[in-house]
C-alpha positions as CSV (number, residue, x, y, z in Angstrom):
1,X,0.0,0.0,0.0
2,X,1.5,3.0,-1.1
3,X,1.5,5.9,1.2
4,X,-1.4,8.7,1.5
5,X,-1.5,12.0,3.2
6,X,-4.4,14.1,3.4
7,X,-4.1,17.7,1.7
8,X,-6.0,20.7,3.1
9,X,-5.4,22.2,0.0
10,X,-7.5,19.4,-2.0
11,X,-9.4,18.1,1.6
12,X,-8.6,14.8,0.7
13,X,-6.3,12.0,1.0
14,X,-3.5,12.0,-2.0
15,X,-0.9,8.9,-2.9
16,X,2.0,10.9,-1.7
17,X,4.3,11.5,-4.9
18,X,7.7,13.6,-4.9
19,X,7.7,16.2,-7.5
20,X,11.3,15.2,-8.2
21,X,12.0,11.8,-7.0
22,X,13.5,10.7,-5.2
23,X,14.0,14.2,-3.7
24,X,11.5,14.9,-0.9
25,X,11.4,18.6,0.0
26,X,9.2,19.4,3.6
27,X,8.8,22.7,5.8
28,X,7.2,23.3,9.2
29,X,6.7,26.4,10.1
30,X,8.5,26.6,13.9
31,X,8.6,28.4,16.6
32,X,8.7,32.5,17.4
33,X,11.2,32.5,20.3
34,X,10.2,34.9,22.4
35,X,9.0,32.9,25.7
36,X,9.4,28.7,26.1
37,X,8.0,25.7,24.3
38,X,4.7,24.6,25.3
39,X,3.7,21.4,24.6
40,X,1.1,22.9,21.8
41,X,4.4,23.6,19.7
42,X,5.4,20.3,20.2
43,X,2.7,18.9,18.4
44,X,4.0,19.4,15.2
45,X,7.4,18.7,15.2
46,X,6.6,14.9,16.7
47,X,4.3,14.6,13.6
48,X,6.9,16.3,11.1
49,X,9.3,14.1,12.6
50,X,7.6,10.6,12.6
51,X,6.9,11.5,8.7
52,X,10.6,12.3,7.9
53,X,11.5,8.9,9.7
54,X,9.6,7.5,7.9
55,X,10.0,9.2,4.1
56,X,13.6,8.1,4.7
57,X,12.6,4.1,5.3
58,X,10.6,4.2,2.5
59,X,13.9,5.5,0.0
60,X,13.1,9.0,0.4
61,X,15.9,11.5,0.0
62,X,14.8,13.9,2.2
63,X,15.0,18.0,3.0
64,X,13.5,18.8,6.2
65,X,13.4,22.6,6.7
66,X,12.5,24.0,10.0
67,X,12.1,27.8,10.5
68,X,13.3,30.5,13.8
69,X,11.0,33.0,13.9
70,X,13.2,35.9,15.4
71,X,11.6,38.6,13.8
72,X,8.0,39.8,12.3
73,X,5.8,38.2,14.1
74,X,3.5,41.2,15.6
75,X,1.6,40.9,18.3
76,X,-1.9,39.5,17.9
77,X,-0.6,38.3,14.2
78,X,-1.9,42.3,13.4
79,X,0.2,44.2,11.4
80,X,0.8,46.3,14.2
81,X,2.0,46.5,18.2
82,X,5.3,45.6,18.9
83,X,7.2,42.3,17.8
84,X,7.0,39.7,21.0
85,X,10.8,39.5,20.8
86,X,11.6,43.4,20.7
87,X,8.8,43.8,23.3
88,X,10.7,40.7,25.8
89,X,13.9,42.6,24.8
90,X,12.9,45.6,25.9
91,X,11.3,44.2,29.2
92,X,14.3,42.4,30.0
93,X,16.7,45.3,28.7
94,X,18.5,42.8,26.7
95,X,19.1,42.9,22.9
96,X,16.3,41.1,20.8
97,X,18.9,38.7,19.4
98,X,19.9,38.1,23.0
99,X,16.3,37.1,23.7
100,X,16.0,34.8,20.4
101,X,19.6,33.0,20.6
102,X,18.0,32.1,24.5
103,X,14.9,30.5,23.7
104,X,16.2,29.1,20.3
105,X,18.3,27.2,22.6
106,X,15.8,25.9,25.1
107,X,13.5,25.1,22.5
108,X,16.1,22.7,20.8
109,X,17.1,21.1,24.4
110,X,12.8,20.1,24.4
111,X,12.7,18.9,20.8
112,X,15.5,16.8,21.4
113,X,14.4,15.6,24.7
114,X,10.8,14.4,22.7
115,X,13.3,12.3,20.5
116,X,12.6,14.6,17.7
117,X,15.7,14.8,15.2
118,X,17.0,17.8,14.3
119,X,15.7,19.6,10.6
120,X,18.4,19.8,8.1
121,X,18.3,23.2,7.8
122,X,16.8,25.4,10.2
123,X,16.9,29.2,9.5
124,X,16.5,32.4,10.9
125,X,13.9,35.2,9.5
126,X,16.5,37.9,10.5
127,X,19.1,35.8,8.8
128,X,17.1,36.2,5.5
129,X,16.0,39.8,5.0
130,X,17.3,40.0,1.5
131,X,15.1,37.3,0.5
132,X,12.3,38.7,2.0
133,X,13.1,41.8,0.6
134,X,13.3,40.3,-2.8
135,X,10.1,38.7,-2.8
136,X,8.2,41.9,-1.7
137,X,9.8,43.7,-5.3
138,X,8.1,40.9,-7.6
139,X,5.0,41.2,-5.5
140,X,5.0,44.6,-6.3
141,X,6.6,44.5,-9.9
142,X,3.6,42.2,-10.6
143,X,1.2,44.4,-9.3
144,X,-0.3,42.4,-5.9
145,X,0.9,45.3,-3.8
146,X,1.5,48.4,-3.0
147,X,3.4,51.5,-1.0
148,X,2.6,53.6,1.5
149,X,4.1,55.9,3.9
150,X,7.4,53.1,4.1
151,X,5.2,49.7,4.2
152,X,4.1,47.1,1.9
153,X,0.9,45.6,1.6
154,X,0.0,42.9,0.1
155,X,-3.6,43.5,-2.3
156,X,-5.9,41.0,-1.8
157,X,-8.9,42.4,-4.0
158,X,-6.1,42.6,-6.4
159,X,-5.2,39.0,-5.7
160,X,-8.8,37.7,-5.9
161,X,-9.0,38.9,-9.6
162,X,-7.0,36.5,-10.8
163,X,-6.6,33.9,-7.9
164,X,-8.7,32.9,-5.2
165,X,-8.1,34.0,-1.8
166,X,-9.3,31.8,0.8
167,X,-8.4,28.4,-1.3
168,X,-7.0,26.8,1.9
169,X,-8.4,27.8,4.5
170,X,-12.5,27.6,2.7
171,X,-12.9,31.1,3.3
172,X,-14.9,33.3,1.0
173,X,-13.5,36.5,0.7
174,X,-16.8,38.6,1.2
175,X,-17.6,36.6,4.4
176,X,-14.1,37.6,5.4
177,X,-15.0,41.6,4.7
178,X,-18.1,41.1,6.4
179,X,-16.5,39.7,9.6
180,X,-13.9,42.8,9.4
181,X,-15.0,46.6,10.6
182,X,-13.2,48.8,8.5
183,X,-11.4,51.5,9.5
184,X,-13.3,54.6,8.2
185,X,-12.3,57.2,10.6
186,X,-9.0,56.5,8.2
187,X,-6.7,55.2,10.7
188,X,-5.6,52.3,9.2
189,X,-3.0,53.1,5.9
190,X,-4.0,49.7,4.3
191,X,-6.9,50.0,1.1
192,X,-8.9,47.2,2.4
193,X,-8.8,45.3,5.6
194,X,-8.1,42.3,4.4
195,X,-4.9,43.3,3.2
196,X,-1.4,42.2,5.0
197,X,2.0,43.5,5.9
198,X,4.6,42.2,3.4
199,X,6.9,45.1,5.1
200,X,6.9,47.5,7.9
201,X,8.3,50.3,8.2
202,X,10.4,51.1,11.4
203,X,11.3,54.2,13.8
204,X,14.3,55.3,14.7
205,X,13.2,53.9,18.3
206,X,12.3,50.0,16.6
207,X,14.4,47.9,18.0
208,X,14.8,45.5,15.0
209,X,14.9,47.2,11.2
210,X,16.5,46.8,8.5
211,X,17.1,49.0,5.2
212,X,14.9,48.4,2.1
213,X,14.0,50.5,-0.9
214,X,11.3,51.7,1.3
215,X,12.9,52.7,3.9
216,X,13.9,51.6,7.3
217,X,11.6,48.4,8.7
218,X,10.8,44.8,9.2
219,X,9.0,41.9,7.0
220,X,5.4,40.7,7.8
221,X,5.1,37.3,9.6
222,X,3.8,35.7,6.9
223,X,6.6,36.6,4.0
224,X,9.6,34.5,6.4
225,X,7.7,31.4,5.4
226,X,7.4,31.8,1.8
227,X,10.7,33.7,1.0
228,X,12.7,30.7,3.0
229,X,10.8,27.5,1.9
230,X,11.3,29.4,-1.5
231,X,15.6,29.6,-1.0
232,X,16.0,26.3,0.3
233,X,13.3,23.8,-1.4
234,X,12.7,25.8,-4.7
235,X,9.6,27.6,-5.4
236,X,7.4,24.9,-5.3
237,X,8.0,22.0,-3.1
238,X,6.5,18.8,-1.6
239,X,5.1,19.4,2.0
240,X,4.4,22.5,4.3
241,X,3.3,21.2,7.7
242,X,2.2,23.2,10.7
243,X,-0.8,23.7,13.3
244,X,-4.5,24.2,12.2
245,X,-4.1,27.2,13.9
246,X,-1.5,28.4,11.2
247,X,-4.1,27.4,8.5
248,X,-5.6,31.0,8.7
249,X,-3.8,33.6,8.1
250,X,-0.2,32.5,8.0
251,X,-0.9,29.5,5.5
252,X,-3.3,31.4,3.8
253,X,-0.6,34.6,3.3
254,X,1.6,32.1,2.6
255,X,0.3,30.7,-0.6
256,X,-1.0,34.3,-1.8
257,X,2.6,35.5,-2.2
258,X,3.8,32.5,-3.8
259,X,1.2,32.9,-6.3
260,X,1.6,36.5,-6.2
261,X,5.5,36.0,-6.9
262,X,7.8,35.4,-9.9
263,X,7.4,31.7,-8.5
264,X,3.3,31.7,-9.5
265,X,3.1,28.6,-7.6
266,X,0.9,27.3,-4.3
267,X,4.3,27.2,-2.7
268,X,3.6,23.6,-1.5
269,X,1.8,21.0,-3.3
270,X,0.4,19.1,0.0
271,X,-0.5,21.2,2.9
272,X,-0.4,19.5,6.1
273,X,-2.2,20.7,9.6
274,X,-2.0,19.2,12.7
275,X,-5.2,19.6,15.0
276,X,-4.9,21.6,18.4
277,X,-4.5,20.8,21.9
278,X,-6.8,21.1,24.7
279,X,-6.0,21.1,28.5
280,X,-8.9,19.2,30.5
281,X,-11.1,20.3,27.8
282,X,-10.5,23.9,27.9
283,X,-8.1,25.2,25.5
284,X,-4.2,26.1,26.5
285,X,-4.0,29.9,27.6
286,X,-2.1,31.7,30.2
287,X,-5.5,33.8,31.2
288,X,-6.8,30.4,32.6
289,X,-3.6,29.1,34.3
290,X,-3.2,26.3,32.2
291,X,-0.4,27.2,30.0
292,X,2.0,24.1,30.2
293,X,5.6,24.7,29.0
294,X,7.6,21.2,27.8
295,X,9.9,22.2,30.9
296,X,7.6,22.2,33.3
297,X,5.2,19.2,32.2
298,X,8.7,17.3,32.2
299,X,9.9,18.5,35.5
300,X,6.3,18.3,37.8
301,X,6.4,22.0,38.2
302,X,2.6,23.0,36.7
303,X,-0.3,23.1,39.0
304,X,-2.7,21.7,35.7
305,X,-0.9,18.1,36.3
306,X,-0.2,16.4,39.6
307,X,3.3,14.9,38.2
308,X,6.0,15.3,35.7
309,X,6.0,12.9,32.8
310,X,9.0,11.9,31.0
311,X,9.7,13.2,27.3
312,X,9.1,9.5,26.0
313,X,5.5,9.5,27.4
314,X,4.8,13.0,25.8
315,X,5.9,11.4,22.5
316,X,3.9,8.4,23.5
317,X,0.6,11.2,24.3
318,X,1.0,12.7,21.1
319,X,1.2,9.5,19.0
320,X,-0.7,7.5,20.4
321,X,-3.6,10.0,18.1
322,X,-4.0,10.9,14.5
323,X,-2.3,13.9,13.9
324,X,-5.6,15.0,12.7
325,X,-7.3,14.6,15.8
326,X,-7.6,16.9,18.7
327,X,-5.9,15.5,21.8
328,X,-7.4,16.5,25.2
329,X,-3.8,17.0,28.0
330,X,-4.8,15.8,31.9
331,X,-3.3,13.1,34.4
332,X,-5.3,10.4,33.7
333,X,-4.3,10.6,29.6
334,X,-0.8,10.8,30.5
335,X,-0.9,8.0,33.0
336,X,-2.5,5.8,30.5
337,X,0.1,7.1,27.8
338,X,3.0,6.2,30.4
339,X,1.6,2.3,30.6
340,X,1.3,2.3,26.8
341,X,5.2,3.6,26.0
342,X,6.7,1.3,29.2
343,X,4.5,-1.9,27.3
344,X,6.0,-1.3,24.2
345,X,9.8,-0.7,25.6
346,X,9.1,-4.2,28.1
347,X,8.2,-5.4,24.2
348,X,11.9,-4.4,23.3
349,X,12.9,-6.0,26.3
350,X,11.3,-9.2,25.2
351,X,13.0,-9.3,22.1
352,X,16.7,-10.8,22.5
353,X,14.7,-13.4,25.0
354,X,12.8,-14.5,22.4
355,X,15.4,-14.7,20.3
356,X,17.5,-17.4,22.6
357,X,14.4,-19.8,22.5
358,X,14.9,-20.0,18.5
359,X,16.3,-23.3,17.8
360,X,19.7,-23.5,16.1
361,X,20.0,-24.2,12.4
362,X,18.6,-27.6,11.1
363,X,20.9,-30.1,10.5
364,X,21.2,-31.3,6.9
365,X,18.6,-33.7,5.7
366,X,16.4,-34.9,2.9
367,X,16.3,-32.9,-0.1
368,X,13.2,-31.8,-0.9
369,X,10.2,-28.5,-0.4
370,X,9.7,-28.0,3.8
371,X,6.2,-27.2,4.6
372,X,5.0,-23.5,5.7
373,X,4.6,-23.8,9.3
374,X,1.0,-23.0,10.4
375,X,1.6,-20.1,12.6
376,X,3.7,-18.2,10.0
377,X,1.1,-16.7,8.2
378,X,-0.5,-14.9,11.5
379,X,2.6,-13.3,12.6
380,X,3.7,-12.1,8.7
381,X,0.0,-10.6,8.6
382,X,0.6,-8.7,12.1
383,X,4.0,-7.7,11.3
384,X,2.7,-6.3,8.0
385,X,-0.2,-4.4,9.9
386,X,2.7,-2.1,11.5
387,X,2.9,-0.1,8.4
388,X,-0.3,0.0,7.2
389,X,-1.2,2.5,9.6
390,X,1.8,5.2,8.6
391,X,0.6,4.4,4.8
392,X,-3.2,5.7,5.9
393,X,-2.3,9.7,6.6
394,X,0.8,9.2,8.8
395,X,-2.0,7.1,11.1
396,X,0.2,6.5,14.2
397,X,-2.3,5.9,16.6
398,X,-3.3,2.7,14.4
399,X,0.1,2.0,13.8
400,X,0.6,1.7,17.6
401,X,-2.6,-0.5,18.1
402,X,-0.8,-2.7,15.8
403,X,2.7,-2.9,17.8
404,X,-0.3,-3.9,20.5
405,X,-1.4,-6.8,18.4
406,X,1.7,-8.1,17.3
407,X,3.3,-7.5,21.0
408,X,0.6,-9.8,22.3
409,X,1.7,-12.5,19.9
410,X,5.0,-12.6,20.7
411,X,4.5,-12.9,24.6
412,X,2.1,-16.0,23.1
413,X,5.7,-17.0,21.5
414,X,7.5,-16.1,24.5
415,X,5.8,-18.3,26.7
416,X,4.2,-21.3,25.0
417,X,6.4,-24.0,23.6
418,X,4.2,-25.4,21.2
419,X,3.0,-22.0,19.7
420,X,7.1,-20.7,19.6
421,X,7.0,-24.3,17.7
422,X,4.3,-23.2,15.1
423,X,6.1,-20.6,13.7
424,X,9.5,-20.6,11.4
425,X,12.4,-19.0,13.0
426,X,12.9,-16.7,10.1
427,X,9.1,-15.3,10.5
428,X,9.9,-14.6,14.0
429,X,13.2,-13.3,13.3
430,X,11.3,-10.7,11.3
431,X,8.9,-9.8,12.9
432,X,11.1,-9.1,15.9
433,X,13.4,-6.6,14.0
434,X,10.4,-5.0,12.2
435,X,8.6,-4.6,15.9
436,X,11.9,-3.2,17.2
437,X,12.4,-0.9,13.9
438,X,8.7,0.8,14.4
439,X,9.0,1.5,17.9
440,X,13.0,3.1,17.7
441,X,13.4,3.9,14.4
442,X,10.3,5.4,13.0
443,X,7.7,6.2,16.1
444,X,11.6,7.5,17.3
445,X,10.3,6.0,21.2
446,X,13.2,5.3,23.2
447,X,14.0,3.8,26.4
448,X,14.8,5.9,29.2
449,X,16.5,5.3,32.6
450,X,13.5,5.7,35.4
451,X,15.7,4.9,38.1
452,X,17.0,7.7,40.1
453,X,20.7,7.2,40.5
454,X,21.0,8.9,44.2
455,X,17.8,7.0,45.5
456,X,19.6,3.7,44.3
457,X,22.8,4.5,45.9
458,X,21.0,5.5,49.4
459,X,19.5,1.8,49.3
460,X,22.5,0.2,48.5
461,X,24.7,2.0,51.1
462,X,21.7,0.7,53.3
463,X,22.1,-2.8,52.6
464,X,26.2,-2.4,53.1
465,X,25.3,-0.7,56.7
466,X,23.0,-3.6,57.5
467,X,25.3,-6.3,56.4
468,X,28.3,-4.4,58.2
469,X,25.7,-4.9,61.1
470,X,25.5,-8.3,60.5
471,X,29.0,-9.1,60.4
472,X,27.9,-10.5,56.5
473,X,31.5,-9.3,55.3
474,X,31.0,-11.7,52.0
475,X,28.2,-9.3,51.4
476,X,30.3,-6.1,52.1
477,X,33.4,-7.1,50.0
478,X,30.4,-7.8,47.4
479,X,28.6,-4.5,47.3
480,X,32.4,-2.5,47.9
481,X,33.4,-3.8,44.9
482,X,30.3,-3.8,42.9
483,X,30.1,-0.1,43.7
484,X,33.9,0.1,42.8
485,X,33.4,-1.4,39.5
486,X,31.2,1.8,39.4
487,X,33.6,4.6,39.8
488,X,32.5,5.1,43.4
489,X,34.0,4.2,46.9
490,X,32.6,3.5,50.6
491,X,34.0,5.3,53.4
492,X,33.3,3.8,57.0
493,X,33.6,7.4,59.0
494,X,32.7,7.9,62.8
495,X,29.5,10.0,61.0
496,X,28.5,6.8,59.2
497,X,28.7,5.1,56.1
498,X,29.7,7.8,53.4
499,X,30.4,7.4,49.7
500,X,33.0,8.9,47.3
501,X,33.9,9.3,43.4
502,X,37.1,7.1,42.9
503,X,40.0,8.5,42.1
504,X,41.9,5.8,40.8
């Protein structure tokens, strides 16, 4: 079964097909780095991620572009207020870049920590003002915008003539207008509402501007996207991914000024979204105190949850839905989401065991065709299941309800003789690297060390102090040089039993 992803742009499910094989060129729009991660952001990098695992299994070459918003973002996504990042710079009396570089940082520590691998090329709006600034002069040279007073707007009526604004998103533009109050006391400087900044124009005071043939300024939000997909996969490409919530206006934008452009493309020929998150039903926001940051939900520290959850049991949280689903964030969806990820990682623990049962090679016998064992054909049909999931719209929650099924099958193996019997040990073989392949290698789960190293080494200096006691000195040459073989020494003082990094 050949793989499928459903397009917004089309709103329905396409046979994924590079537009220059075996080149595959994605973008997802990232982060503005003005404050830390929340696990909303996280959302679609974990989906962006499982897909480029798995684009690359399939034979893919792949280009996975990830963008810094350090610049152009205005507040509100209006084309005016102040820039989050200038506004946190100014707070903090810090330069912007100061407050970008810092976040940047911190947000690649949590993507990491989720497992996520890093994009191949991950730029930076402020690194690619010329761009932008290119882009805005075809806009204009081919008559989608205009001037005024230092800024560039992007003309929408103007647009709608020839194109059709609202394509993605299934938004009609005079619904649009009639959901808008225009400005008629005049102070807007834009001809219609509707209309966005391509370029601002900046004060001597702005913290962040840049010269341009219009004079001192900054690019709209929107124009990063398509000037930077545009350098890096060419000016149409295969994939732009991001949150629902990106859908309208940023997408939107997006695609006008590619079509607007010398590129006179949609920019990307499948649109991706990823659906949003809720937190106990009630949508993430810092006005209702339940605005969970990645560092916090790993550490404990949020008073929306009762516990921190590890960064493999986010992963597991997020996966364990479709990517087009929402997903609802409390304890009781995380606790479940914990048992899921620790079943599968006892399943990689399984593995190696069930791989010592398998009997040695056959000696040499009769020539002649050896019959299909009878239990082959389950386990090739449940190993086969893993992918048929990923093939159906990147469907990882199905995928992992079949790691479930096959799982269940090979404790079956594990622990019944005459089913391990029933099955070929080449089958098994198999299905035990496919299994193990899924979970690391394209779900990109990992095991993690639960055990907390100084809680271990408080019980063990314990046990020492109680076979000291005991006068059990087989024991307490045992543990002393268990602990040795360690890096780490026991000190009998008059305060008690103490312990020490060797030095040897």
């Amino acid at each position: 079964m050949p793989l499928s992803l459903y397009n917004t742009l089309t709103r329905k499910k396409e046979e994924f097909q590079p537009l220059r094989p075996p080149v595959v060129g994605l973008y997802l729009c990232g982060p503005t780095v003005y404050n830390d991660a929340h696990l909303g952001n996280a959302r679609g990098p974990v989906v962006f991620d499982v897909l480029t695992r798995y684009l690359r299994h399939l034979g893919h070459l792949v280009r996975y572009v990830r963008n810094i918003t350090d610049v152009g973002h205005l507040q509100g996504d209006a084309d005016d207020g102040e820039d989050p990042v200038a506004r946190a710079a100014r707070a903090q009396q810090l330069e912007p870049m100061q407050v970008a570089q810092y976040y940047t940082t911190r947000y690649r520590h949590n993507m990491a920590a989720l497992g996520c691998l890093p994009p191949d090329i991950e730029p930076q709006a402020s690194g690619h003002i010329t761009e932008q600034i290119q882009l805005v002069e075809e806009i204009l040279a081919n008559g989608f915008a205009y001037e005024i007073n230092g800024s560039v707007y992007f003309d929408v009526p103007r647009y709608n003539e020839q194109y059709r604004y609202g394509q993605l998103s299934n938004r009609v533009v005079e619904e649009l207008l009639a959901g808008t109050r225009d400005n008629l006391a005049g102070q807007s400087e834009k001809r219609s509402p509707l209309d966005f900044a391509l370029w601002k124009s900046a004060g001597p005071t702005h913290l962040m501007r840049w010269p341009s043939p219009w004079g001192p300024g900054f690019p709209g939000w929107h124009l990063e996207c398509s000037a930077m997909s545009r350098k890096y996969l060419g000016p149409e490409f295969d994939i732009h991914g991001g949150g629902l919530d990106l859908m309208f206006p940023h997408h939107e934008c997006e695609m006008a000024q590619s079509q607007a452009s010398d590129s006179h493309t949609p920019e990307a020929r499948i649109w991706l979204h990823n659906n949003m998150l809720t937190v106990n039903g009630a949508k993430m926001s810092k006005s209702l105190g339940n605005f969970i940051t990645l560092d916090d939900l790993f550490a404990g520290t949020t008073g929306s949850l009762s516990q921190a959850y590890s960064p493999m049991t986010v992963r597991f949280f997020l996966l364990q839905a479709h990517y087009r689903s929402p997903v609802d964030l409390s304890d009781d969806a995380l606790q479940a989401a914990r048992k899921g990820y620790r079943k599968l990682m006892n399943g990689l623990r399984l593995l190696p065991k069930l791989q010592a049962l398998l009997p040695g090679a056959a000696p040499g016998g009769d020539e002649g065709e050896i019959p299909t064992p009878p239990g082959d054909a389950e386990v090739q049909k449940l190993t086969a299941d893993l992918f048929a999931g990923l093939d159906d719209d990147l469907n990882t929650a199905r995928c992992i309800a079949s790691l479930f099924n096959l799982l269940r099958k090979l404790n079956t193996l594990a622990t019944t003789p005459a089913a391990l019997a029933s099955v070929s040990p080449a089958v098994l073989t198999e299905a035990a690297a496919t299994y193990a392949t899924v979970v690391t290698e394209l779900l990109g789960l990992r095991d993690e060390p639960r055990a907390n190293a100084e809680e271990l080494l408080s019980l063990t200096l314990a046990f020492y102090t109680e076979a000291k006691t005991a006068k059990a000195y087989d024991k307490v040459d045992q543990i002393r040089a268990a602990l040795k073989g360690q890096g780490i020494v026991i000190k009998d003082t008059k305060a008690g039993v103490e312990w020490a990094y060797s030095e040897e």
